[in-house]
Every structure is written in C-alpha cells, then in structure tokens.
GUKOL-473622 format. One record per residue (C-alpha): residue in one letter; y, x, z. Coordinates in steps of 0.02 Angstrom, whole numbers, padded with zeros to 5 digits. Layout:
residues N
(r 'a', (Y, X, Z))
...
This chain:
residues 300
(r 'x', (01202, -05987, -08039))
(r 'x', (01298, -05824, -08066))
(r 'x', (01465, -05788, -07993))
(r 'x', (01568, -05653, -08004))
(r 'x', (01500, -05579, -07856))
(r 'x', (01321, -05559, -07909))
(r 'x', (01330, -05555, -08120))
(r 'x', (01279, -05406, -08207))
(r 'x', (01416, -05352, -08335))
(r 'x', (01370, -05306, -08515))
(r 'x', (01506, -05147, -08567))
(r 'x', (01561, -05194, -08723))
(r 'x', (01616, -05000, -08761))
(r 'x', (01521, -04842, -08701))
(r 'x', (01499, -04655, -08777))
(r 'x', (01367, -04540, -08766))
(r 'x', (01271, -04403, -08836))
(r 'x', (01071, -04358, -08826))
(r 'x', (01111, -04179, -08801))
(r 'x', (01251, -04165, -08710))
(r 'x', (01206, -03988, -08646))
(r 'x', (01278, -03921, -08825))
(r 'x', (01417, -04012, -08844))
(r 'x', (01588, -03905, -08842))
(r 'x', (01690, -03911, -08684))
(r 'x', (01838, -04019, -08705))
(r 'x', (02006, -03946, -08685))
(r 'x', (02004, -03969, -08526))
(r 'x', (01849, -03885, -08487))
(r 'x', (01755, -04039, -08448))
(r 'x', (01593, -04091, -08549))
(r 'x', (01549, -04271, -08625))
(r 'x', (01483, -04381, -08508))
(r 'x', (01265, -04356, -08534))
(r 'x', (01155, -04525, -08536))
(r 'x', (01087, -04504, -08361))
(r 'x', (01283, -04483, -08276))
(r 'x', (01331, -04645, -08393))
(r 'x', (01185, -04732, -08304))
(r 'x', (01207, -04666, -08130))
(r 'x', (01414, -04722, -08157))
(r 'x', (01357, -04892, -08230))
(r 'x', (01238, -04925, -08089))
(r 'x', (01373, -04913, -07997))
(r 'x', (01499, -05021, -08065))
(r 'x', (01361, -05179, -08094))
(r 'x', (01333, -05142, -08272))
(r 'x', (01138, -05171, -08337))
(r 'x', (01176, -05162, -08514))
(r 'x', (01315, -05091, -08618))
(r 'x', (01339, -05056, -08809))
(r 'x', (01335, -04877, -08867))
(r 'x', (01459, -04839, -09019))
(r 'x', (01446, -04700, -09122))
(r 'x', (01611, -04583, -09180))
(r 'x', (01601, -04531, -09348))
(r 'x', (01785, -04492, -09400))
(r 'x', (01804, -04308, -09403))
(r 'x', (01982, -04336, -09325))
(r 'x', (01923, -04428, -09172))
(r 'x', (01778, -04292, -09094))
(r 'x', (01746, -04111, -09125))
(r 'x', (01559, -04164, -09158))
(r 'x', (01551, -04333, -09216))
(r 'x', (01424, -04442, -09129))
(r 'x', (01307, -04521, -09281))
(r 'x', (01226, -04680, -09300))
(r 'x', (01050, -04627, -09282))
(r 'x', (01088, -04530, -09083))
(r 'x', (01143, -04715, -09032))
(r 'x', (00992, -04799, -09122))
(r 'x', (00890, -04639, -09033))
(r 'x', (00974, -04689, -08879))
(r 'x', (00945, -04867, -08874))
(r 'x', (00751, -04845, -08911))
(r 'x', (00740, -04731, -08774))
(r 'x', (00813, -04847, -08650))
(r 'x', (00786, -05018, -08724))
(r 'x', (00817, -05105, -08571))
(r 'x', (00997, -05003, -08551))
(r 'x', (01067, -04990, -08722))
(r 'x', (01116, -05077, -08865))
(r 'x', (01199, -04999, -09011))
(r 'x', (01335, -05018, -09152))
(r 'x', (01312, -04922, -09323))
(r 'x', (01470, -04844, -09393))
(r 'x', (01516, -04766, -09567))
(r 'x', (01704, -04670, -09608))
(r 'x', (01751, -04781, -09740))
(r 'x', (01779, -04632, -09853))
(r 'x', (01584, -04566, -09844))
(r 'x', (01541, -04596, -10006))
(r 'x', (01641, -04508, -10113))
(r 'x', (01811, -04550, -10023))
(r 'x', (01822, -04724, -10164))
(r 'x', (01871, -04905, -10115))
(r 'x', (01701, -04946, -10227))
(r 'x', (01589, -04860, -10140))
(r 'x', (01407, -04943, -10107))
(r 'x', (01457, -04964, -09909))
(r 'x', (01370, -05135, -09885))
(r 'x', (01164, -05071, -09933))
(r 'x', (01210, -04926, -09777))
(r 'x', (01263, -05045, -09662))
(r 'x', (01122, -05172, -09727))
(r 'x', (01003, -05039, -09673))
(r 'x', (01109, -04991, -09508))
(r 'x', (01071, -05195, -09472))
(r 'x', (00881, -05214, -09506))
(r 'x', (00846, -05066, -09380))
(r 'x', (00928, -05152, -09245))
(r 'x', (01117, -05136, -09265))
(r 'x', (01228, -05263, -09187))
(r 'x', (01386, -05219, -09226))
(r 'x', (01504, -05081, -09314))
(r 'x', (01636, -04955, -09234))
(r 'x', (01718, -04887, -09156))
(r 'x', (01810, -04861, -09323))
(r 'x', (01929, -04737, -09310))
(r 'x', (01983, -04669, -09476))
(r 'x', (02136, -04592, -09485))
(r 'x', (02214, -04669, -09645))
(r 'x', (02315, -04852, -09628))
(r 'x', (02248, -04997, -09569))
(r 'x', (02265, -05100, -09764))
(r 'x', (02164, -04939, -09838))
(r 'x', (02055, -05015, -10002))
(r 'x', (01940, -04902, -09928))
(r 'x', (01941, -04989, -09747))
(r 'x', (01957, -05156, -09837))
(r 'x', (01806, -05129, -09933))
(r 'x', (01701, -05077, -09757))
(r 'x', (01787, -05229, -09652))
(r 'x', (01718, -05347, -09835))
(r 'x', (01538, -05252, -09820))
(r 'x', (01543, -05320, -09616))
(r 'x', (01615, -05487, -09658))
(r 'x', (01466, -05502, -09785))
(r 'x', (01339, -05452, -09637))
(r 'x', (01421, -05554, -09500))
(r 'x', (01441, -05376, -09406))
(r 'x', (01577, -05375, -09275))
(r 'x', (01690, -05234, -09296))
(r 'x', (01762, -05130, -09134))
(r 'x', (01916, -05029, -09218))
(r 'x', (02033, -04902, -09131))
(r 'x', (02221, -04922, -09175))
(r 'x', (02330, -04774, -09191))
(r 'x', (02524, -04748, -09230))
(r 'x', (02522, -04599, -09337))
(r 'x', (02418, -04461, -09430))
(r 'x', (02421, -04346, -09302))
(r 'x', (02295, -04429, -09209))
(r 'x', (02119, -04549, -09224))
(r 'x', (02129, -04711, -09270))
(r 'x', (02168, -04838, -09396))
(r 'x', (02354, -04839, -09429))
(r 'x', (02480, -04988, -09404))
(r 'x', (02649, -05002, -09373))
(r 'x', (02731, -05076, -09226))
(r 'x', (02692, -05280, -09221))
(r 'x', (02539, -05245, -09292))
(r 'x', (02561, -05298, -09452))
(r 'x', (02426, -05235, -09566))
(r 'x', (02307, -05274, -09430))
(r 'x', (02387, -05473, -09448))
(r 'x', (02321, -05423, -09664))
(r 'x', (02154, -05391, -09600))
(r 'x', (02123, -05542, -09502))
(r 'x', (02190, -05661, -09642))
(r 'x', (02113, -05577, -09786))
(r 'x', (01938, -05564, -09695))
(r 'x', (01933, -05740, -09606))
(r 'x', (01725, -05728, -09544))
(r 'x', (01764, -05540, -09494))
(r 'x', (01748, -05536, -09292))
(r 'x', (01896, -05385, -09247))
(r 'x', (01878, -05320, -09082))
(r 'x', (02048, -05251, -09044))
(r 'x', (02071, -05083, -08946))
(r 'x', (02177, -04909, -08876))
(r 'x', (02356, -04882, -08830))
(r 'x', (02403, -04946, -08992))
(r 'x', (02354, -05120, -09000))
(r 'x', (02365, -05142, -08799))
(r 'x', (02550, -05108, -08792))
(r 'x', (02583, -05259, -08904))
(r 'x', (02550, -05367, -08750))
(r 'x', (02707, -05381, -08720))
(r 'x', (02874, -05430, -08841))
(r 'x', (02952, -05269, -08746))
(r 'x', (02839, -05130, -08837))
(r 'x', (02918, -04980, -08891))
(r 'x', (02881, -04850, -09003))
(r 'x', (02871, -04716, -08876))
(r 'x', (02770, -04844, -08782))
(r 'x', (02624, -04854, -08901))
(r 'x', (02516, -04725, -08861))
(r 'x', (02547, -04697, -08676))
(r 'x', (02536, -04856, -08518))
(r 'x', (02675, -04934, -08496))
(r 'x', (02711, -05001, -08337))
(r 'x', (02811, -05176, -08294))
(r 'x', (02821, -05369, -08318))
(r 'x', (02762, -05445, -08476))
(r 'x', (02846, -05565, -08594))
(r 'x', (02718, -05622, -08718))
(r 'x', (02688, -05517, -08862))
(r 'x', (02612, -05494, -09030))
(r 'x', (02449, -05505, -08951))
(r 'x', (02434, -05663, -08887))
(r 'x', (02536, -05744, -09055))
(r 'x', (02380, -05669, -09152))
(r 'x', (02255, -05740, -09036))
(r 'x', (02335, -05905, -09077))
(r 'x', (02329, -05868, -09255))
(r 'x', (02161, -05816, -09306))
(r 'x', (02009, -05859, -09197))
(r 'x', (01911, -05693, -09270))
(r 'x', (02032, -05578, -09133))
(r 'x', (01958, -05517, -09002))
(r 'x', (02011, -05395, -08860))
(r 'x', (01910, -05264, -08804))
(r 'x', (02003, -05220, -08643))
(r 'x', (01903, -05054, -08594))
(r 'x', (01981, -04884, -08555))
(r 'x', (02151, -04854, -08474))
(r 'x', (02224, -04966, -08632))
(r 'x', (02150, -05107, -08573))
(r 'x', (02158, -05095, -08387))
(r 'x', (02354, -05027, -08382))
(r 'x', (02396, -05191, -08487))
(r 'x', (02304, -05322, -08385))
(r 'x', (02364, -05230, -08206))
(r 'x', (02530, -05212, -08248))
(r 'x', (02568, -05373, -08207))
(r 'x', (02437, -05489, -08121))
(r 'x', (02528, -05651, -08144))
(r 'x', (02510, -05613, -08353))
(r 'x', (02363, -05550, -08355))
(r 'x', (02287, -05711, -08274))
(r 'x', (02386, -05837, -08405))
(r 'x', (02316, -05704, -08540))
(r 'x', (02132, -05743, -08476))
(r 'x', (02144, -05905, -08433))
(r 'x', (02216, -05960, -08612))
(r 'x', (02077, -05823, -08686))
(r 'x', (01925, -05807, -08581))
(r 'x', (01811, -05835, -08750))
(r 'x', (01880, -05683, -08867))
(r 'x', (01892, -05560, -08706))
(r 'x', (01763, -05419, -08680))
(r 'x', (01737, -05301, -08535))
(r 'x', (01712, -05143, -08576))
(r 'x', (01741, -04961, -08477))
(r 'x', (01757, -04824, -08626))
(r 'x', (01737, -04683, -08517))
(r 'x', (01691, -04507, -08622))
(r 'x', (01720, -04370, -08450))
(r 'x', (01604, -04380, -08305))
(r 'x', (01746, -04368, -08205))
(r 'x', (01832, -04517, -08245))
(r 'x', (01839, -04661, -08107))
(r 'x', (01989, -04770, -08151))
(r 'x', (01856, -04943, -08204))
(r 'x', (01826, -04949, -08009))
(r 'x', (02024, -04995, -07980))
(r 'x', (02005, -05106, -08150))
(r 'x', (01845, -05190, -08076))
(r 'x', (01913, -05242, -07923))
(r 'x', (02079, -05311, -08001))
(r 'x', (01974, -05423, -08096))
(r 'x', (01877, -05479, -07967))
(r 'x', (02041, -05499, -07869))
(r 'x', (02119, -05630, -07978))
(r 'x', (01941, -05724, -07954))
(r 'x', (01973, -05714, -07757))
(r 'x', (02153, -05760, -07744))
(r 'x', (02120, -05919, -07877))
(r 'x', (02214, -05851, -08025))
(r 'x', (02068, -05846, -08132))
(r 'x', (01904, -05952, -08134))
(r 'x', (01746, -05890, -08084))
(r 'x', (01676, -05956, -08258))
(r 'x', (01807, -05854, -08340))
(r 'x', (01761, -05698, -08252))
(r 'x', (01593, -05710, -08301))
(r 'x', (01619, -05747, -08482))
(r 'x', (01717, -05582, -08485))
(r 'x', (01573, -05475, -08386))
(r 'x', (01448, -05534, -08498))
(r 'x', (01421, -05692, -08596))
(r 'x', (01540, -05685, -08716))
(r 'x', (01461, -05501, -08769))
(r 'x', (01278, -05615, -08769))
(r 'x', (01378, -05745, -08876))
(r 'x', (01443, -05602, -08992))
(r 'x', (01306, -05510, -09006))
(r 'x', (01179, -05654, -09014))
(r 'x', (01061, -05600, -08858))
C-alpha cells in the first residue's frame, strides 16, 4: 500500500510552453520554465503526472499559452501530462450569449479534463463568466480559476470575503471550483486584510471565509499550489492540519511554478510530509492530497 513516503503525486497546476526558446524574457530577465526543466524539477519533487493549463487572458501572459500547445504537450508525453482546455469568456464576440459550450464540447472529446486556469480580468458575477462556468456545469468540467482584487492585474475579480465567488458556487451547484492565488488564499483566515490579499501573510489563523464555504457548498475545492497555497498552510502548522484533516477530499496538490528558478515546493513538500511524521495529519490524508483526489476529479 502507498504511504506518503513512496506515492507519486499528481500536480494539480503546471505551465508550460512547446517552444519556450521564443518566448519573451520576463521582467526579470528570466525565461518560462521549457517542458524538459518542468520534468527534470518534477522528477525531483515525486511528481509522475501533473495537469498542464493553458493561459489565455491577454492580462495574465505576454503570449498566452493556447489550448491546442497543452493538448500538443500531453500527446507528446502521454505518460507525463494531462491537460485542461481554457477559453476567455469574452472570445466570441465579448457577449454573455456566446456559443461557449460547442468549443468546450470539442476541447472535451479530444481529451480535455478540465478548464482553467481562468483568469479574466472582469468580476467574478460577469454574464459573460457565468455563461462559461453554465457551459462547464453542463459538461461536468472542473474549473481551476485565479482570483484577483482589482483590474490592474489577472484574475477574476471579488471583493474581500469572497462574495461573488459564494454567487458562483450557489448559482452553479454541479460546477466543481478549484479555488486559487493570493486572493482566495488570504481568506483562510477571519484576519485578512485588504493590503493582505495579494501578498503572504504571515501569522496564526482564526478560521476564515474559506473554510465557512467549504462547509457550505461541497463543489469548493482548494488548489493549494504556488506560494498562495504553501504561505497559507505553513503559516501556521497547527491550522493547517485541522484545515486538512476536516478537508482532505476537496484538497489538491499542486506546484504552479512558471521560472526555472523557482524552488520554494521543496520547503512546501517537506512541511506536508512533516505534519504526516509528527501525527498531525493521516497518512491517508496525505495521499488523497498527492494524488487520489486529482484521480477522483479527473476520473483516471
């Protein structure tokens, strides 16, 4: 039987791009992160499979990352990848009526498990999101979305207490919402602040919106990749174990990683394997995180 030791993790959340070699430098200098240095970091980490989602949202990449390189991707290394299929809910003439469901039908008969990361810049109760989030719930296509504060950056906007998000998951009951960023992390706790939202916060936890959402509706789900995730489990060990061990089935792993150059899922990885060691978590609810609740999810 697998432990935590020996399971292979499933990342719920990677980027890439088939030809990395012309993609602009980032600010910073730094390049995306090409398909063989994902691999070579993945091997390293204990992940055999992850999910690669595509960027389409002009406001989230310089060059946005299409549904067909992931597709591309995963064909090429069918024993590596799996993939999502995205669409900006405004393609199609920028309309709340456009025909989104027969693209993502299409998207789903090629091989598509799942849609996102959706990161449209417009608010989170858009006509136009609601009528992509309607075409998913119609498909039974889990939906990975990235929550922002303002229009000054990517993502889906909602206020603080995540209240449009709390519209989505009541109006779309069958739609599975993978909740993700700064954003949506920060509402961990009852102490989030606006200035807090779209940095990592540091300190103890008092529960927060989160968890009263969890309760709620049974179609949340946390995607706790990227710094997001990690700086709101390891912030404080003692919540982030009652957070698990109330809602091991909804929790993902993922790593979201875009630079080669980023290393911070190594510190992540061994806190979570940590809380397994020192009995705050179970070994079964380790392992449904690594990996079978993405098989669940994803129906492997």
């Amino acid at each position: 039987m697998e432990n935590y030791k020996t399971i292979k993790k499933i990342d719920i959340h990677s980027h890439t791009y088939p030809f990395t070699e012309y993609f602009p430098p980032a600010y910073s200098g730094e390049r995306f992160i090409s398909v063989e240095e994902l691999i070579a970091f993945q091997d390293k980490i204990g992940i055999d499979k992850s999910v690669l989602l595509p960027l389409t949202a002009a406001e989230g990449v310089i060059t946005p990352c299409p549904s067909e390189n992931c597709k591309f991707l995963a064909d090429k290394y069918p024993d590596r990848f799996m993939w999502f299929c995205n669409v900006d809910p405004r393609a199609c003439g920028n309309i709340e009526t456009a025909n989104l469901y027969d693209v993502l039908a299409f998207y789903k008969s090629i091989g598509a498990k799942g849609v996102g990361e959706v990161t449209a810049n417009i608010y989170a109760d858009d006509p136009k999101l609601y009528n992509l989030f309607a075409a998913c719930e119609r498909l039974a296509l889990p939906v990975t979305i990235h929550i922002a504060t303002d229009f000054v950056n990517y993502g889906i906007v909602d206020d603080i207490g995540l209240p449009r998000i709390e519209k989505i998951l009541k109006n779309f009951p069958k739609l599975k919402l993978l909740g993700h960023s700064q954003a949506f992390w920060c509402e961990i706790t009852s102490t989030c602040k606006e200035e807090d939202r779209n940095a990592y916060p540091t300190g103890k936890v008092t529960e927060g919106r989160i968890a009263q959402l969890m309760r709620k509706y049974d179609n949340l789900y946390c995607d706790i990749s990227a710094g997001s995730g990690a700086a709101a489990f390891m912030r404080d060990p003692e919540y982030a174990a009652k957070f698990i061990n109330e809602f091991a089935d909804r929790i993902l792993y993922g790593v979201d990683i875009c630079l080669n150059s980023q290393t911070f899922p190594f510190g992540f990885d061994e806190f979570l394997k940590n809380l397994v060691e020192t009995g705050k978590i179970t070994d079964e609810n380790y392992c449904k995180i690594a990996r079978y609740n993405a098989e669940k999810l994803l129906g492997l």
